[in-house]
N, C-alpha and C positions, 0 to 999 in steps of 0.2 A: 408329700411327707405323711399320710397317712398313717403308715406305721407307726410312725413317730407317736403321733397325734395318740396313739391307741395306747402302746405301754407309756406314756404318761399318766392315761385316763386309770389304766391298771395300778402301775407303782401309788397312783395317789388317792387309790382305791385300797390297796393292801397294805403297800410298806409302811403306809405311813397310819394304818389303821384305822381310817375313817369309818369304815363298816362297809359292808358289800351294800345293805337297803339302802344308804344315803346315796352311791354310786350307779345304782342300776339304772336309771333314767340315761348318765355316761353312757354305759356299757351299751345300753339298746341302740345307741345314736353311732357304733362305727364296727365294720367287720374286723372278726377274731382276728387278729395275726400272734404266731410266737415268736417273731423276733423283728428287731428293726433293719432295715435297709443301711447299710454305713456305705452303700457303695457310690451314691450321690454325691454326700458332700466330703470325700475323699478322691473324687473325679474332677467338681464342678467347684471354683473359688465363690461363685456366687453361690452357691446354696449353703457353701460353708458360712460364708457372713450373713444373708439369712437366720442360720442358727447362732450367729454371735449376736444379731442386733435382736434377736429373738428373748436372750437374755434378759436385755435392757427392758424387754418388753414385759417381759413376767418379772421382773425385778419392782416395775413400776405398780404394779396390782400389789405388791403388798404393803402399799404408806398406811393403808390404814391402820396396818397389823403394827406398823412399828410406831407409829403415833401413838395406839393406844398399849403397846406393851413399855413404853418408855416415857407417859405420861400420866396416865389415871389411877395408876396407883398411890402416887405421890399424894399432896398435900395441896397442889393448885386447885383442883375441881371439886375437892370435898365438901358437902354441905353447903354448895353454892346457889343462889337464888337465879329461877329462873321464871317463864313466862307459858309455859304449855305443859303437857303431862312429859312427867321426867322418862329419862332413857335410862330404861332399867337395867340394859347391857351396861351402859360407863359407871352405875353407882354400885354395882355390884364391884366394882373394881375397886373403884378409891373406897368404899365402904368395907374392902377383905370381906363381904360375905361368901367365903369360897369354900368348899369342903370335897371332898371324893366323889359327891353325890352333886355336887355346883362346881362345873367345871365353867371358866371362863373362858374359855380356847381351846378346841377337842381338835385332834388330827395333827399334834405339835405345829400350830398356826397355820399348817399347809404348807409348811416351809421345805418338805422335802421335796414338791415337784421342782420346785425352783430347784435345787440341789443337786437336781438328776439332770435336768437341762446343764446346768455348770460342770459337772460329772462329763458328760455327754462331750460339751466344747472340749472340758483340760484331753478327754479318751482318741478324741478325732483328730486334734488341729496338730501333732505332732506329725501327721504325714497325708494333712492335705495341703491342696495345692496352692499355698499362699508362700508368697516371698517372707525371707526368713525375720526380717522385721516385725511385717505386720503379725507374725506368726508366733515371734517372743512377749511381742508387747500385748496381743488378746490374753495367749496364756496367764501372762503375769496381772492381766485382771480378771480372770477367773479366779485365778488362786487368793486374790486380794478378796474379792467378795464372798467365795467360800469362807475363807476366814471371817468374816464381817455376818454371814449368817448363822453359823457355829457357834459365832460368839453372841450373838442373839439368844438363841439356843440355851445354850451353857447359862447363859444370865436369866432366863426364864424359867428354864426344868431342871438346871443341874446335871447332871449323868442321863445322856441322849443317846437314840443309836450312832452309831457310825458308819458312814457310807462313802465309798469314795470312788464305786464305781460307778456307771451308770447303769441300765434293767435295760437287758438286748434282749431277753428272750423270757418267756414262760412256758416252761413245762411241767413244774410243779409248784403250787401253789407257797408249800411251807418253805421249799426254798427261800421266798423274801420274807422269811418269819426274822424279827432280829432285834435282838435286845438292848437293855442299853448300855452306855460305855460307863465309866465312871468318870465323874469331872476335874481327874487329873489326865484320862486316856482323854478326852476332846479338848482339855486345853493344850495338851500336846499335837493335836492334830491342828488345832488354831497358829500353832507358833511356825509348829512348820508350811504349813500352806501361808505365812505371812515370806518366812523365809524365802520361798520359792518364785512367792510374787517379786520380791526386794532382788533375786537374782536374773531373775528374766527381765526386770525393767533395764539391768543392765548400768543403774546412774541416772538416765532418761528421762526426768524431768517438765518434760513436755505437758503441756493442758491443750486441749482442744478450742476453739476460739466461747463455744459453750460448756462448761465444765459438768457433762453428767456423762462422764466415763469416768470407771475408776482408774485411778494416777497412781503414780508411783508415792507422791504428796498423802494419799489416802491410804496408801500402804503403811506409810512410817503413819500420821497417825493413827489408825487402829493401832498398829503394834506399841505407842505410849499407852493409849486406853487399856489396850488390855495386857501390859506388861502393869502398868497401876492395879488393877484386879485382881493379876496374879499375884502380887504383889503383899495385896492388903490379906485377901479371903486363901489363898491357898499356899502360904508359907515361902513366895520368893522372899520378900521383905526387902531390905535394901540393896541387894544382889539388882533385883526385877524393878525397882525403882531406878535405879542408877540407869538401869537398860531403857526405860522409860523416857526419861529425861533427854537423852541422847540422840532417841528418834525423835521427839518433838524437838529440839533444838533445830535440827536440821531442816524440818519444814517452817521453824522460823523465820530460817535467816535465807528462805528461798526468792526471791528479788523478785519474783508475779504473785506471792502473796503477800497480804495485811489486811487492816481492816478498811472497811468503806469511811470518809468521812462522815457520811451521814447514813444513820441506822436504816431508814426506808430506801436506801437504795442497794442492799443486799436481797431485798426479794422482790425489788419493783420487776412486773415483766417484760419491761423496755428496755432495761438494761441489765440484759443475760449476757450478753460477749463480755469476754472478757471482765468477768465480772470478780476483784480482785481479791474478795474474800471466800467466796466459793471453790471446794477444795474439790465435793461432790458433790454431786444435788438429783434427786429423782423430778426426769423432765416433763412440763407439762407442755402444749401448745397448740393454738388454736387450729381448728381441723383437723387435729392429732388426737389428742385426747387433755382434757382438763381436770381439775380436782372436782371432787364431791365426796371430801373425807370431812368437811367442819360445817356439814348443813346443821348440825344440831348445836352450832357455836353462834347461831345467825338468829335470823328475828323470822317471823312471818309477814307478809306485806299488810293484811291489816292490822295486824298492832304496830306494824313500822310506823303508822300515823298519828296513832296515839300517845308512843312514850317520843321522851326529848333526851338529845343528849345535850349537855352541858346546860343542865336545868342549875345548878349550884357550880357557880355563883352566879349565874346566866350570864348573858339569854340564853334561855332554850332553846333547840332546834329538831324539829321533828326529824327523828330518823329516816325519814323516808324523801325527805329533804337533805339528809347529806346522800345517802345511798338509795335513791329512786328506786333502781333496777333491783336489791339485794333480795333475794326471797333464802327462807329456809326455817328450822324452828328456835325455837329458845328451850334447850329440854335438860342444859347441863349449864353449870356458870360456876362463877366465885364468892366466896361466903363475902358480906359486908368484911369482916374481919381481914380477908385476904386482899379486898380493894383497897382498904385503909392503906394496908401494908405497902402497898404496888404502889399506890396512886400519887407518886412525887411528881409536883408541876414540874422540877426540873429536872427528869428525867426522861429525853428525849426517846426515849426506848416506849413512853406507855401508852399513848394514842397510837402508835403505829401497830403495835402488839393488841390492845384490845380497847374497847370505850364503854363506858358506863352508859344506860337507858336507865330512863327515870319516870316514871308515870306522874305524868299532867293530872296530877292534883294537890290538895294542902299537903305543905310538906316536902313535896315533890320524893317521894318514898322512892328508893333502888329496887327496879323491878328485874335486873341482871344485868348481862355484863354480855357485849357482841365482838368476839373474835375478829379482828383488823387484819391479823398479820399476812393472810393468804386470800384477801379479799376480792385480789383482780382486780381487773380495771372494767370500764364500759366501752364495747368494740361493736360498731351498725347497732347499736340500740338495744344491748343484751348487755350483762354483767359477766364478762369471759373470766374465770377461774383459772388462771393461766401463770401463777404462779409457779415457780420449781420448788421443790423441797427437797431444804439440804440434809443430807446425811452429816458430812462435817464442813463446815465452813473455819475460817482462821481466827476466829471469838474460841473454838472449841480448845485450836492449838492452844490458848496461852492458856486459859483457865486450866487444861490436863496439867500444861509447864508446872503452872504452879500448885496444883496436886501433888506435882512428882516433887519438888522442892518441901515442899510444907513437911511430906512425908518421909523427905531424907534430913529433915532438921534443918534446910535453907530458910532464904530470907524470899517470898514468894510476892513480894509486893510491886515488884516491877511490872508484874505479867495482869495481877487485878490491877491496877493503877490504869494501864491503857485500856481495859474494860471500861472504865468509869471515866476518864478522859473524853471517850468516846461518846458515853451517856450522858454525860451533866456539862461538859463544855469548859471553858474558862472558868477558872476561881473553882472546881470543882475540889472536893474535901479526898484527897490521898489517904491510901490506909498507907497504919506502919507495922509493919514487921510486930508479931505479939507472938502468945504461944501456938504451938501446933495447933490447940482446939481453935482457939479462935482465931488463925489461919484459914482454916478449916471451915470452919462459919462465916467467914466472909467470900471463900471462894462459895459456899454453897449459895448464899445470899445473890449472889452475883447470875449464879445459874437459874434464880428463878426467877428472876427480872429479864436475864438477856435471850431465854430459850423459852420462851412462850409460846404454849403451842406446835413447838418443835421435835417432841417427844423427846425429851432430854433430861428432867428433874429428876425423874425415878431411879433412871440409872446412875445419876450422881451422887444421889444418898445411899445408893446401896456400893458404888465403889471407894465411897468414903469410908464406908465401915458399919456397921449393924448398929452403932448406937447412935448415928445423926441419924439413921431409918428411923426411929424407936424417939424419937427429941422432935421430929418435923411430924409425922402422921398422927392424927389424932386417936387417943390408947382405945378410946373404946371399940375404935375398929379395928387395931394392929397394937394387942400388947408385943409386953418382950417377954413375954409369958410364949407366943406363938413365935415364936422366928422361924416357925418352919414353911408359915407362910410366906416368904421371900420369894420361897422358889413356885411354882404353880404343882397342882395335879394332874394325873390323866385322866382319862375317862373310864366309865365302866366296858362302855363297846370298846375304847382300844383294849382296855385289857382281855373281852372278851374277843376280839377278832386274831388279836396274837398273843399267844400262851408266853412268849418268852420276854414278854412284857410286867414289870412289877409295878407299883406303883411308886409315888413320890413320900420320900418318908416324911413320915409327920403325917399322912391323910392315912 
């Protein structure tokens, strides 16, 4: 598939603006072709599914991008204490030092090769050689993840290009020149590519015995998610609410999902089958490929010997005595402020999500805070990183539920209650029904206890509504003076690589 290989090097060199200098090292590494070959995987079912499982494969390359664009903006990582020199990529983020000239993600994340590959699958699979099953139900997770990167998209830049076919050919360069939509033309292109997944799934219900294929389950909900969005920010109102609600009902009340009893065994990686909370999840696996998206969440091995955890109220225990194997840095954390906040004994959700280091001396001063949730386990004598990361797991479904309820004037207490059920156990304190805001404020509350680490806080304050952004981020880095920082800018090279390129208003 060499050709293949080459117009994605090209599209992800042009279309998507990276700049020709940053690609040239690409370009030298494979011969010119102007067009791709389709006549393979319209002959051969194996090389079509190749290109499906291929997918999954570049699907997975981008955790990092969605962790940090649905995480570090927020209010978890800000002004947090840590143990080495800080990572000046993530405090640029939750610190909004961003401008025209400080781009935090240049090339729109890189998210278009992925796009053209999915492009590619919906363009081919309608007349190759797969039985009409397998052939409806890839489709309709294409169409499901399209939508799901769109909406990535849409929530990061606003008014994006549009693409929806894939690049077969080069003959002229400004051909793939292409500007952006507006973000009423891409949430329309999100609903419908939701629609299309929801009609090829057919009803079809199915999970796979490991849940990292998208489902028809993962269909409905994005389409709650981002019917709430539409919702809030672009004048559905309770039309798109009610439309909300209906698809997360439905994966409710689906009899192979709920939540786990217990919170560590949603992302233990022993038990991925059937794992009943897991709607979707980007797969990792050993001799496969593993995480190294939260090295900068970890410690280093020689200070793992010097701080303790659970120094207060002891005993202490050398971190390097709970976690022997664990290597990585300390270069991002959580403010004292935000431990405080977090740090309920009885809530079962906080040692599993992250733990406190403390430096062995008077005092025992908080030297930061080490990322638990995607830890791994130890496999022949190494520390394997072999957790999955979920896109949406069934915590997601009920906390949108009751978004979409809060939002249509409902009573949203049933859907947090089994959030917190799950967290604190017997005798645990029920909310009750209040107003919208503080509805509102307890679903958010909930999101940043239960999705730690997840890349999930950012996007909840901002589907909430511009002034739970502007109430949780601290102002000197995100007045509401700026709200145009919500959305990101582009760069100078993309503007300069394609003319039909403008910038993001407000920069």
């Amino acid at each position: 598939m060499k050709t293949y290989i080459v117009i994605l090097a090209l599209f992800g060199c042009l279309v998507a603006s990276s700049g020709l200098f940053s690609c040239q090292n690409q370009l030298n590494e494979v011969v010119p072709q102007t067009s791709l070959n389709q006549s393979l995987v319209l002959a051969d079912a194996n090389a079509a599914l190749t290109l499906y499982t291929g997918v999954y494969s570049s699907f997975r390359t981008y955790h990092s991008t969605l962790f940090t664009l649905g995480e570090m903006r927020s209010d978890v990582w800000a002004d947090g204490l840590f143990t080495e020199s800080e990572d000046a990529g993530l405090k640029q983020l939750w610190s909004h030092n961003i401008s025209a000239t400080n781009v935090p993600l240049d090339n729109w994340g890189g998210f278009y090769s992925l796009i053209d590959r999915i492009n590619t699958v919906i363009k081919l699979f309608p007349a190759a050689p797969l039985d009409d099953a397998r052939r409806k139900t890839y489709l309709a997770e294409m169409y499901g993840m399209r939508a799901y990167v769109y909406y990535t998209l849409l929530r990061t830049w606003g008014g994006v290009p549009l693409t929806t076919e894939p690049v077969t050919s080069i003959d002229n360069l400004t051909d793939l020149y292409k500007a952006r939509s507006t973000p009423d033309e891409v949430m329309k292109q999100i609903k419908s590519d939701l629609e299309q997944s929801l009609t090829l799934f057919a009803g079809n219900n199915a999970f796979a015995t490991k849940r990292v294929n998208w489902s028809r389950a993962a269909t409905l909900t994005l389409k709650g998610d981002v019917f709430i969005w539409s919702g809030t920010h672009m004048g559905g109102g309770n039309a798109d609410f009610t439309i909300a609600k209906a698809a997360l009902e439905e994966v409710k009340a689906l009899p192979t999902l709920g939540l786990q009893a217990i919170f560590t065994d949603v992302f233990d990686p022993t038990k991925k089958s059937n794992n009943k909370e897991i709607i979707f999840a980007i797969n990792y696996e050993k001799n496969e490929a593993t995480q190294g998206v939260y090295g900068n969440f970890l410690v280093n091995t020689t200070q793992a010997g010097t701080l303790l955890f659970d120094a207060i109220p002891g005993p202490g225990a050398a971190v390097n005595s709970v976690y022997p194997l664990v290597g990585g840095a300390s270069r991002v954390g959580m403010s004292s402020a935000t431990i405080t906040k977090l740090s309920n004994a009885k809530d079962q959700r906080v040692r599993p999500s992250f733990r406190v280091m403390y430096r062995n001396a008077a005092g025992f001063p908080i030297a930061g805070v080490m990322l638990t949730k995607f830890i791994g386990r130890v496999d022949s004598g190494i520390q394997l990183y072999d957790n999955d990361f979920p896109i949406y797991r069934y915590a997601d479904v009920l906390l949108l539920l009751a978004e979409a309820n809060t939002k249509l004037g409902n009573d949203p207490s049933v859907d947090i209650n089994a959030i917190r059920a799950r967290a604190y156990g017997t005798g645990f304190t029920t909310y009750t029904n209040g107003t919208p805001e503080a509805n509102m404020n307890a679903i958010l509350d909930e999101y940043l206890r239960e999705f730690i680490g997840e890349g999930k806080r950012w996007w909840a304050l901002r589907r909430a509504g511009n002034a739970y952004v502007f109430a949780a981020v601290n102002p000197v880095y995100l007045p509401a003076t700026q709200a145009f920082k919500l959305v990101l800018p582009i760069s100078i090279t993309m503007l300069n690589t394609d003319p039909k390129l403008v910038q993001t208003s407000g920069y």
